[in-house]
N, C-alpha and C positions, 0 to 999 in steps of 0.2 A: 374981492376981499382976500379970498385965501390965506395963506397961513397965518399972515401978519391980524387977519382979522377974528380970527377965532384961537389964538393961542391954547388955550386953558383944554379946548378940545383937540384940539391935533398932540397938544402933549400928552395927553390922556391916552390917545389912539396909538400910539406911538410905545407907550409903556405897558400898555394890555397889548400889546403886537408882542413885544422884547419877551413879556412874563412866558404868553403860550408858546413861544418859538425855543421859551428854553426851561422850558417847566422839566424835563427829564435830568437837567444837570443838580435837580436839589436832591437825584437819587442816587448820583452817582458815588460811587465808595471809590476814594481816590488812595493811592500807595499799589503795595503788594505788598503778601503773605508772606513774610519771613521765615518761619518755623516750616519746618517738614510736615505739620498738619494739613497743611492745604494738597499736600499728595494725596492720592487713592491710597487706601491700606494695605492693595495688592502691591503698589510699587517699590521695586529693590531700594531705590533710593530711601522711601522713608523706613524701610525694615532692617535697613543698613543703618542707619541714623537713631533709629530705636534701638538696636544693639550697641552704639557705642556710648547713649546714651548709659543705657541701664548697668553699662560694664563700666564705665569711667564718670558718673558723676561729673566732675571736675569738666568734662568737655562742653559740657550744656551751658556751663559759663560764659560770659561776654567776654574777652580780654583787652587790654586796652595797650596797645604796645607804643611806647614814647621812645624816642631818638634823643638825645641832648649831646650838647656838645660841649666839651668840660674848657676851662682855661689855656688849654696846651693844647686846643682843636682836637683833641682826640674823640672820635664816635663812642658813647657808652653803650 
């Protein structure tokens, strides 16, 4: 008989196999930490970044820099 004769159960076996073989990926936290928060608070890098922060406001901004190219091809 095999698979063709018991369908409903070998998909079944098959699906509870898939689920526990990858039950750890529904914990996974996918990206990375963008912000200096994710440093220790001993390290230069985010003590450095905390200063330019708290001195410049304006730096903690996102900026969004566009290129265009006007009529006369010139780069603006």
């Amino acid at each position: 008989m095999g698979v063709m004769g018991r369908p409903v159960m070998i998909i079944a076996l098959v699906v509870i196999m898939l689920v526990v073989l990858g039950w750890q990926a529904f914990s996974l936290t996918i990206g990375s930490p963008v912000s200096a928060d994710a440093l220790p608070r001993d390290a230069q890098s985010r003590q450095g970044f905390a200063i330019l922060t708290a001195h410049y406001p304006a730096f903690n901004e996102n900026p969004l820099d566009v290129t265009a190219q006007t009529l006369d091809h010139a780069l603006a």
